[in-house]
C-alpha positions as a printed Julia matrix, in Angstrom:
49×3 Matrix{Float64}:
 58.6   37.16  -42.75
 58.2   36.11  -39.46
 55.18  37.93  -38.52
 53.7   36.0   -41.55
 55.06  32.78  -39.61
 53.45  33.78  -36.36
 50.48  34.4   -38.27
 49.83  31.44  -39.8
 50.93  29.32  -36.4
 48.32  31.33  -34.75
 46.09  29.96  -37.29
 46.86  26.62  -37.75
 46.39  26.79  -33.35
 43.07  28.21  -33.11
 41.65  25.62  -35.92
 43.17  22.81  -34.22
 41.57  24.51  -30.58
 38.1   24.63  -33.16
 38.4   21.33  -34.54
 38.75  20.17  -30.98
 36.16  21.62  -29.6
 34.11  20.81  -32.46
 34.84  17.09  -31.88
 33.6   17.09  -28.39
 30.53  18.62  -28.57
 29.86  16.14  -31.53
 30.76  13.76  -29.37
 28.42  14.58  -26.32
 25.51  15.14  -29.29
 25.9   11.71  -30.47
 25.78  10.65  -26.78
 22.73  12.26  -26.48
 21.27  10.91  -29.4
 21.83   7.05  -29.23
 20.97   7.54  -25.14
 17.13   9.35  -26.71
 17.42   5.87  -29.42
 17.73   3.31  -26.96
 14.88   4.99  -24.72
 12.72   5.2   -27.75
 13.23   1.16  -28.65
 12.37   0.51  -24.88
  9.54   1.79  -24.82
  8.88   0.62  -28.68
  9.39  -2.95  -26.94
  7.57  -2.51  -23.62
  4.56  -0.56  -26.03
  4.65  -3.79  -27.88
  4.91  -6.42  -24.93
C-alpha cells in the first residue's frame, strides 16, 4: 500500500513539474507572439503613413 502511495505522489509531482513547465514556455510563446503583432501593426501603420 504504500508503494502505491509513493507511486501516485511521484505522479501527481512530475505532472505538476509538466504543467509547470508547460506554462512557461506558453508563456514565453505568447511573448513572442504579441512582440511579432505589435511589429507587424508598426509597420502596417508606418506602410500606411
Amino acid at each position: 500500500m504504500s508503494k502505491f502511495s509513493g507511486f501516485k505522489l511521484a505522479i501527481i509531482l512530475t505532472s505538476f513539474i509538466a504543467v509547470f513547465y508547460l506554462g512557461l514556455s506558453g508563456k514565453f510563446a505568447l511573448l513572442e507572439f504579441f512582440e511579432l503583432k505589435t511589429l507587424e501593426m508598426r509597420f502596417k501603420i508606418r506602410g500606411e503613413i
